[in-house]
C-alpha positions, 0 to 999 in steps of 0.5 A: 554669527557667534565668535570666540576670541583667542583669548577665550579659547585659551582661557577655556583650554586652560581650565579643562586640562586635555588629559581630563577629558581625552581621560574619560574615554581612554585608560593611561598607561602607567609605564609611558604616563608621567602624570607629574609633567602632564605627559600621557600616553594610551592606546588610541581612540581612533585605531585598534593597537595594542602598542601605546601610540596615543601622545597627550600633552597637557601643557601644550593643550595637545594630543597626538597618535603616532600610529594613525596621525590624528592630531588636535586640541580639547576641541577637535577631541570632543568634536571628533569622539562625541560628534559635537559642533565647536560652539557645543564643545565651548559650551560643554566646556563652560565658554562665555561668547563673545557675540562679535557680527562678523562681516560678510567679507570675514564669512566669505575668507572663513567659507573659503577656507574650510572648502580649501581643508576639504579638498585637502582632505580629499587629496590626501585622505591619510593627511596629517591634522594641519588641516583640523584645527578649530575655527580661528585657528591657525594650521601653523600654531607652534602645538603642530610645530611642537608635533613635527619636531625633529628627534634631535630636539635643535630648535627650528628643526622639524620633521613630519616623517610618521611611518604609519602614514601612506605618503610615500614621496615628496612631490615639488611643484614650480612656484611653490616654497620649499620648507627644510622640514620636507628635506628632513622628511624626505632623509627620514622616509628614505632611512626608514625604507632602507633599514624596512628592506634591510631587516629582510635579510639582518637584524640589529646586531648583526655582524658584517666582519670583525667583531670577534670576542674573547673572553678570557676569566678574572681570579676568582673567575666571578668576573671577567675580562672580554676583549672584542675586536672591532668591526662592522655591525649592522642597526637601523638599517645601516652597517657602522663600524665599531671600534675594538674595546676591552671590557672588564669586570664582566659578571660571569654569572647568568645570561649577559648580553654584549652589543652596541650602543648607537650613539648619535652626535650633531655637528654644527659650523660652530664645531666644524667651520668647514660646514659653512656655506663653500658657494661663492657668489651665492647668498648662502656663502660664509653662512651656516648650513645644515646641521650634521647627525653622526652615528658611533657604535662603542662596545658595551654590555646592556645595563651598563648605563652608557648612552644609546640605544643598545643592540644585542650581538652575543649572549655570555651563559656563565662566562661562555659566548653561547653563538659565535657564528662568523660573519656576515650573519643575516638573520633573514636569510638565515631564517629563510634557509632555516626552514629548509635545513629543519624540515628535510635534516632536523637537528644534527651536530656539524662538528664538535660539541662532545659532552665529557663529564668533569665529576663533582664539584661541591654538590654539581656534577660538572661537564664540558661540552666541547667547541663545535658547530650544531644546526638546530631548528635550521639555525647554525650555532657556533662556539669557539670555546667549551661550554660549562655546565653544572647541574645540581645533584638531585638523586631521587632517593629510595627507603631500603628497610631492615637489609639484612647482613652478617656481622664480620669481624674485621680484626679490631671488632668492627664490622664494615657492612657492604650494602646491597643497593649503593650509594648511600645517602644516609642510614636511618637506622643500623641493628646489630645483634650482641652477646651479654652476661647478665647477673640477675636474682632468681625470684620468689615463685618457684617456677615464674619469670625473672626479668632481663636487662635488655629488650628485643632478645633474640637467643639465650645462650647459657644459664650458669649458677657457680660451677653449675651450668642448667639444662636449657630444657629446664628454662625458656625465653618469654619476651624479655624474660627468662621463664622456669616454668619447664620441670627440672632444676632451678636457682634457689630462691633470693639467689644470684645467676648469669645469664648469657644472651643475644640481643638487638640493639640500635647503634650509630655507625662508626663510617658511612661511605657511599657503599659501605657502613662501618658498625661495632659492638656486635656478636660475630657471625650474627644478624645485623639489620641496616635501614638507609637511603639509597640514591636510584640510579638514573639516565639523563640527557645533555643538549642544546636549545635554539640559542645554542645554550646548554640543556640539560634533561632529567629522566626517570630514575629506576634500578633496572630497565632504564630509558634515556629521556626524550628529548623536546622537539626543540632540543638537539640531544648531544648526549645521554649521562648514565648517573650511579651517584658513586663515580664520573658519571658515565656520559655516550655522546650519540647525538645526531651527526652530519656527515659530509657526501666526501665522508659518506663516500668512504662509508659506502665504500667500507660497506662494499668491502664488507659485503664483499669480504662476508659474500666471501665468507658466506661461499666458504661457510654456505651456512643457510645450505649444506651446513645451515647451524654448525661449521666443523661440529662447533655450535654456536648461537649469539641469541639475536633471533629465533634462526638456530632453534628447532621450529618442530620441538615445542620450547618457551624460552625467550630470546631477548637481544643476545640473551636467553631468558624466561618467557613474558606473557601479556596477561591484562591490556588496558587502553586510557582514552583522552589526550591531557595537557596542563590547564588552560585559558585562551587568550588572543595573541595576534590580530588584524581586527580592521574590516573594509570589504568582504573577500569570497572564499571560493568564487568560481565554484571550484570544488569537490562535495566536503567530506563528512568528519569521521572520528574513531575511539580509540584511535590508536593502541600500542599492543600488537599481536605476534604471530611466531611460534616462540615467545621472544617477540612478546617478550622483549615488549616487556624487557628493554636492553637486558644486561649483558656479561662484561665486555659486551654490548647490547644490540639494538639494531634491527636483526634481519632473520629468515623468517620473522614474526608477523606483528597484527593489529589486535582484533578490538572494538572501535565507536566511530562517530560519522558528522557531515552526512545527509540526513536520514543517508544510509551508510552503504560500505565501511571499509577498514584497510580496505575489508568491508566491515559494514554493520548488518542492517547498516546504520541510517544518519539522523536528521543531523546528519551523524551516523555511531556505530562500534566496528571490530577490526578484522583479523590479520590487518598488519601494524602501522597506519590503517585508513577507515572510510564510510560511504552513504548512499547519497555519495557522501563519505568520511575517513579516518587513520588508526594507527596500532605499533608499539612505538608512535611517532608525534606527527603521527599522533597530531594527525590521528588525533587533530585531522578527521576530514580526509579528502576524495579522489581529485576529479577531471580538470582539476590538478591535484598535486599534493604529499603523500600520506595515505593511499585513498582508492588507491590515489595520492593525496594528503589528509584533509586536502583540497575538497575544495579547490579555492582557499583563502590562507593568511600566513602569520609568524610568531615572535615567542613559541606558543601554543595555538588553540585556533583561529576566529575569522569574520563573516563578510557574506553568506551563501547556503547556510547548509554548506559548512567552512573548513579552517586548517593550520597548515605549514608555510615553506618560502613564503607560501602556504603548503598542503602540511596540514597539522590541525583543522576544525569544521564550522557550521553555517546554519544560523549565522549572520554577516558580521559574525565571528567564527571561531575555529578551534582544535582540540588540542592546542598545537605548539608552534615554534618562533620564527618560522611561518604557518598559516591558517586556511579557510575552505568551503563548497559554497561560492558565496561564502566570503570573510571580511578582510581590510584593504589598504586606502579603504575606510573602516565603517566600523572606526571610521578609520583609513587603513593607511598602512597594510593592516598586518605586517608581519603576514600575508593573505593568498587566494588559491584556485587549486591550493597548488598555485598561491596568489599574495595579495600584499594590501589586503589582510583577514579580519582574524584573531589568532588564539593563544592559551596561558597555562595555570597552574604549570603543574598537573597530576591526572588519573589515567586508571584505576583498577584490578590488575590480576597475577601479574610481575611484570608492567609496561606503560606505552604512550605518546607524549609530546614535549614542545621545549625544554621548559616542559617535561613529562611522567607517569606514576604507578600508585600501589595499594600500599602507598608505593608510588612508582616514577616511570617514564614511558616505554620502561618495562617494570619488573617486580619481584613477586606475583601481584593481585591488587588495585593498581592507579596510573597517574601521569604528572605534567610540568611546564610553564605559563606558555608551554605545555606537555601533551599526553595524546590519547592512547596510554596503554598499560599493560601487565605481563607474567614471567614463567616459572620456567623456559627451554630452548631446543637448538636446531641438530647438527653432527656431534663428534663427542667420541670422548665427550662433549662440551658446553659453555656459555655465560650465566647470570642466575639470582639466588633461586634460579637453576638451569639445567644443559642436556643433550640428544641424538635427534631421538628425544632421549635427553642425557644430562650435562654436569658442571665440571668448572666455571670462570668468573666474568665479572658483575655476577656473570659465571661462564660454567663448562658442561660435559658429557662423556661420549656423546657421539651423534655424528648424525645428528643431534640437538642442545637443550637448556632448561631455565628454572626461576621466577618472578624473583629469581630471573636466570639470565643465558648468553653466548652459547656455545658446544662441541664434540671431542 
């Protein structure tokens, strides 16, 4: 038998670095790596992870994994990784033998040994290497030591505590030594173990009491002083007492985090003699002990240099501490209550946080967002100081051409130009028109031109020669010059004449303001042209984000009609800022609120005074009886609804929340198919990827048959059909809030009338496509809301099973969420949901778009408790429940929001390859899986094999925020079917490595036999990669249409879109045929001042970031209106007492072009007409005219007519009516 000496071994050790050869299987990582030291790190070899772990060192002639504790030398390495015997590993490293005969005593101690290695092995599978050394090598060599050395680096101490490893107690047998290495691993077990069940319910820097911070700003206030007050905090599973600390020189710039540092210190019996051994009588009396390890905490700001790992407790944003939540603050229970709070109040205000607009400071708007408390995401954010926030000007600036005015002197020849359109951000050009004599010489062609000194002549004033004036019939203006060419007198040739004339020429403005241009040298009374950029005047939003930290949210900038931005679902909106670019920006603070029940109490109790005050009233009044329109003669009509007007008398006037205007009709409906986000590329951003054993989906057969997947395009439509007959309800779809005389509020509120306007789905064409069937099933009944409106002859699936067809949806089906189903003869069946309203909620869009397999009715002997949703045959269930009764779910947590495009899932057994598996993204509430699906996908089996991958997509990347659980569930009507999971203490086959350690720990795996009841199975995982996506660019501009849209002046665009955070944001653009491009932000109604006939492109921009995307669901409608030229409104009758007259009044708004006209009948319809007998300014343009008639005596009854008379640039405007008799 052959044998290596010491000596040798070493030598070859020395000649065959470690990391050369560990180098050729793995890739170092360059951040841990210090290739100078012979210190390397690398993902290991022997286990998945994506942490580097792996520890080699050079000098030491050693490796190690910390994640897995595989340990050992060149040889172990090669012996290990290529499967080679020790003499083969010393010979591929180039050893010389030493041929030595060993002894048959030497072969018995050798054999002796290795059998004692194996059953150590066998006893602890998870053990560490001391038990893998090379032939000849002792199990204690000073490489294990240099393994095991304890983190305090004091010689002689050592620990062998590895978190990854399954040993979880010490156990003490009599007769055998003890090592103080055990005690050391026994105190780093139980400090590990408490601060694992301590980070249940707190993260490092949490605070138990005390803390409290002050920040109190330097001069300059770049910098500033922060006093924090001393405390307990809790890290690494312990709570430590901080000491209070005073910091200054703090930047006040940017994001700064204050925290702790853990500063540990060691005392020996050289710095105490009180840890000398206090046992008299014993050996250890008088002798040194152990060594004691203290923990400090100290108040510090990161990247301060100090010592100490650091552990955030506040975040300073530009001077203001973005949390300040009283203690005790745990963050896992905290975490816990979160879900609770979101799911049933969203995001709500506590206390506080009023948004108050502080005006410009340079180029910011700056605003304080007051001290208070808000719950956002379930999370309590609370601030005991204002906030700051400055937000840069960035005005979105509109070219306004040649706007035309009139040159006023204003004394001193100056004119002072009030523009149409404030502010200005800067004048391109101004055009004034001037007066100058010229002194020119007539010509030598009798008849012919004689050229003036200026261009761009507009008049030519007087022609004069000496005392003689000419007759202007005898010249003419030809371009630039005078022409005698008409009959009659002329200067002599070669002489001298003045001319005086106007015209054009450029000037620079003596001032420019934000609302006017000062302008001299120009004729009076004359034209003057100004060229400028206007700054359109916008709506935006202040809120706050999870952290508590200021957002601020740019809408879409437009001169009329325009809509506060949407907030992201991850943002409470605190306020909405009106900006004119001119003064303090006008800032509403209508966030969200939480009432308390004490302060709800006294609503309701309000409430009832009221409603027993109005009863009151109403019995006085009895208006909808005996006198239903006017008390004592006097009418009146705010314009909420339709109530007061004459049913029976044909009228096309519109009411739009308190105002009369001209009638909108919808002219062109045109619906885009396709959901859009910004590009991307998938990327796996969890994983368990350790099999050992196969788990069954559904072992106990427990199941319905799985329903076929149905899918509708479209699937939704934002254009309802009204059935009224006025034409206010089309017409307020196309106006938003109209503006109001001064002193009043718009409505917009819901207004409960008498009778109201039915809203239906429109009558359009549906493709449906039905997956799942039998093949050649013949459908038997398709049902839309429950009216059959099967095809005849009914379509037969193909040999796939799939079934396409068009349906028209049937009169008369109310708006809101409708249920299609198809049925087959062989009972198979499929479902879908159109939804048709003028406003679309995003959870209902994600689950019209992301579930197309509903559930059946639950059958005998299974329970089936789920949420409602949708009505099937009229039984409770949710879409896309339990079809089959026995799921399997694997809940999993994100530590930063992403977006999920699916699952990928490991075959571990196959039944009927015809029976398919159904994977669902679903919610978690406590811990445990919910029937709240959000997206799912349906995988075939056909062709598969054991061991496959089954990746589970959906079709659109859903967003899921961070910290907060969900779960993927995987269903099947098959009882074979089964998917690998790993099991803690078994081996992986594939590795050959024991899953010592549950193999994912930040989730759990459930089995259901009902998706009711969950059972956890704590040491077993899924074999699952969770597929994340990374967006680029962050930047995308889609063609929605491209078409003809014909004689129209009005446009709405409606559409679902979906902004997951603050980072995303979202418009559409109206290219025209001119270049024009329009910036419009959903739901806002554009009014165009003329009728328009051209190719029109609708694009949508979408902005986000590497990981966050906008989502644009399917379904932008863009829809083209025509305003009427005119519009009446007929009142219903009611006694006129006009013995001496009668008087109408009521505000109005008429643009240069509009006219309206007031008449008055006795119920007969003979119409008299009212005059204009004076009128009061309201302000803004408003005028409040009185109307009289004199007599007009219809005690009987008598009606009001008024009649608005405009166009698409001239839109007349009624509000407040009111008349009477005298």
């Amino acid at each position: 038998m052959t044998r290596y000496t010491e000596a040798e071994k070493e030598r070859v050790k020395d000649r065959n670095p470690i990391s050369t050869i560990i180098g050729r299987h793995v890739t170092w990582d360059r951040a841990k790596t210090n290739a100078g030291t012979g210190d390397f790190w690398a993902c290991c070899p022997f286990h998945a992870e994506s942490t580097p772990s792996f520890h080699c060192l050079d000098r030491e002639h050693r490796y190690k994994c910390f994640g897995c504790g595989a340990s050992g030398d060149q040889f172990t390495f090669l012996e290990t990784v290529e499967g080679l015997s020790f003499v083969e590993a010393m010979e591929r490293l180039g050893g010389n033998a030493e041929a030595e005969p060993l002894s048959p005593d030497r072969i018995a101690a050798d054999r002796a040994k290795a059998e004692d290695r194996r059953r150590k092995q066998e006893a602890f599978p998870d053990g560490h290497s001391l038990w893998r050394n090379s032939p000849g090598q002792s199990s204690n060599s000073f490489g294990d030591h240099l393994m095991f050395q304890h983190p305090s680096g004091i010689a002689g101490a050592n620990d062998r505590f590895d978190p990854a490893s399954a040993w979880t107690a010490l156990v003490y047998l009599s007769g055998r030594y003890t090592q103080p290495s055990e005690y050391n691993e026994m105190q780093s077990r139980f400090l590990h173990q408490l601060k694992g069940v301590g980070n249940l319910v707190a993260a490092d820097g949490n605070r138990r009491s005390g803390g409290d911070i002050i920040v109190t700003p330097d001069d300059p206030a770049t910098t500033a002083m922060v006093q924090l007050a001393e405390g307990m905090i809790y890290v690494g599973g312990l709570i430590h007492p901080v000491p209070a600390k005073t910091i200054p020189g703090v930047s006040m710039v940017g994001d700064v985090s204050v925290g702790v540092r853990v500063q540990k210190s060691y005392i020996t019996h050289e710095d105490e003699e009180d840890l000398l051994g206090i046992d008299e009588g014993t050996e250890s009396f008088g002798e040194p002990g152990a060594v004691r390890e203290a923990r400090h905490l100290t108040w510090s700001i990161d990247g301060d240099g100090l010592e100490g790992d650091f552990a955030q407790v506040y975040t300073m944003r530009d001077g203001a501490i973005i949390d300040q939540g009283p203690p005790p603050a745990l963050t896992g229970v905290l975490q816990q209550i979160s879900g609770y709070d979101f799911d049933s109040n969203g995001h709500y205000i506590v206390e506080g946080c009023n948004v108050v607009p502080l005006g410009r400071s340079g180029a910011e708007q700056v605003y304080s967002i007051g001290a208070g408390i808000a719950n956002i995401r379930g999370w309590k954010r609370i601030r005991e100081s204002a906030l700051r926030l400055a937000v840069p000007e960035d005005p979105e600036l509109e070219a306004v051409d040649l706007e035309p005015h009139t040159y006023i002197d204003s004394g001193d020849g100056s004119a002072v130009i009030s523009i149409h359109l404030p502010p200005i951000a800067s004048v391109t050009a101004a055009t004034v028109t001037k007066e100058i004599t010229e002194v020119i010489t007539r010509g030598a062609v009798p008849g012919g031109s004689d050229l003036l000194g200026n261009s761009s002549i507009v008049e030519i004033l007087s022609v004069e020669q000496s005392a003689s004036t000419f007759d202007p019939a005898t010249y003419t203006l030809e371009g630039n010059s005078i022409s005698w060419a008409p009959p009659g007198a002329e200067p002599a040739q070669a002489s001298s004449y003045s001319v005086t004339y106007l015209y054009y020429d450029t000037v620079t403005p003596d001032e420019v303001t934000e609302t006017t241009v000062k302008l001299s040298g120009g004729a009076v009374n004359k034209p003057v042209t100004i060229t400028y950029q206007s700054k359109k005047p916008r709506i935006d939003a202040i809120g706050l984000d999870q952290t508590g930290a200021a957002v601020y949210i740019n809408g879409v900038s437009a001169r009329k009609n325009a809509v506060a931005p949407k907030a992201p679902s991850d943002v409470l909106k605190l306020a909405d800022v009106h900006l004119d670019w001119q003064s303090v920006p006008t800032v509403i603070n209508n966030g969200t609120k939480n009432y308390t029940y004490d302060e709800m109490r006294r609503f309701f109790e309000l409430l009832e005074t009221v409603v027993q005050q109005f009863d009151r009233s109403e019995q006085r009044r009895d208006i909808h009886s005996r006198d239903s329109v006017a008390r004592d003669g006097i009418f009146t009509d705010l314009l909420q609804n339709d109530f007061y007007r004459d049913a029976g008398e044909p009228q096309t006037a519109a009411i739009n929340r308190g105002v009369l205007q001209l009638a909108v009709d919808g002219v062109d409906v045109q619906s885009v198919a396709g959901t859009h986000m910004l590009d991307w590329q998938e990327e796996v951003i969890l994983f368990q990827r350790l099999s050992t054993r196969s788990l069954r989906i559904n072992p106990y057969a427990n199941f319905l048959t799985m329903p076929g997947a149905m899918r509708l395009q479209p699937a939704s439509d934002f254009w309802t059909d009204h059935i009224t007959e006025f034409t206010s309800a089309i017409t307020r779809e196309f106006t938003a809030a109209p503006d109001q005389p001064p002193g009043q509020t718009t409505l917009t509120e819901e207004v409960s009338e008498t009778v109201s306007a039915a809203a239906t789905l429109r009558e359009i064409d549906l493709e449906f496509t039905i997956e799942g069937f039998a093949a050649n099933e013949p459908l038997t009944a398709l049902l839309f809301d429950g009216i059959d409106i099967t095809p005849d002859p009914a379509p037969v699936a193909d040999l796939n099973g799939e079934i396409s067809g068009t349906l028209t949806i049937p009169p008369l089906v109310p708006t809101g969420v409708r249920l299609v189903r198809a049925e087959g003869a062989a009972d198979s069946f499929a479902e879908a949901l159109f939804v048709g309203e003028g406003t679309i909620e995003t959870e209902v869009m994600r689950r019209v778009n992301l579930v197309t397999r509903a559930a059946p009715p639950p059958v005998v002997n299974i329970t089936n408790i789920t949420n409602v949703t949708q009505n099937v045959t009229n039984v409770v269930t949710r879409t896309g429940g339990a079809a089959s009764q026995d799921p399997l779910a694997q809940t999993f947590s994100l530590f930063q929001g992403a977006h999920i495009a699916g699952v990928n899932i490991r075959i571990g057994e196959i039944g009927d390859p015809n029976n398919g598996v159904r994977v669902q993204l679903c919610t978690v509430i406590n811990g445990y899986p919910t029937n709240d699906i959000i997206a799912e996908d349906f995988l075939a089996m056909q062709g598969r094999q054991v061991g496959d991958i089954l990746e589970a997509r959906w079709d659109v990347p859903i967003y899921l925020p961070p910290a907060r659980e969900f779960c993927f569930v995987i269903l099947t009507d098959d009882a074979a079917h089964a998917l690998s999971i790993a099991r803690m203490g078994d081996v992986d086959p594939a590795t050959g490595q024991l899953v010592s350690a549950q193999p994912y720990t930040v989730g759990t795996l459930f089995s259901s036999a009902n998706r009711t009841a969950w059972t956890a199975h704590q040491e077993e995982d899924l074999w699952f990669e969770l597929i994340g996506v990374r967006f680029n660019p962050v930047q995308k501009t889609v063609d929605l249409y491209t078409g003809t849209l014909s004689a129209f002046t009005d446009l709405l665009i409606r559409g679902a879109v979906e902004l997951p955070t603050a980072n995303t944001t979202f418009r559409y653009e109206l290219v025209r045929e001119s270049g024009q491009v329009i910036r419009v932000a959903p739901e806002q109604p554009l009014e165009f001042d003329e009728l328009i006939d051209e190719v029109v492109t609708l694009r949508a921009v979408l902005n986000g970031s590497a990981t966050e995307s906008p989502i644009l669901w399917s379904g932008t409608t863009l829809i083209a209106g025509r305003v009427r030229s005119s519009g009446d409104y007929v009142t219903k009758e009611w006694p006129i007492r006009g013995l001496t007259r009668a008087n109408t009044l009521f505000a109005q708004l008429l643009p240069p072009g509009a006219s309206v006209t007031v008449e008055m009948d006795k119920s007969d319809g003979n119409w008299a007409p009212l005059a204009v007998v004076e009128s009061a300014d309201l302000g803004g343009g408003w005028q409040e005219p009185r109307y009289e008639i004199a007599p007009h005596d219809a005690t009987t009854g008598g009606r009001l007519r008024i009649t608005l008379n405009g166009g698409p640039g001239a839109r007349p405007s009624i509000a407040d009516i009111r008349s009477y008799g005298i």
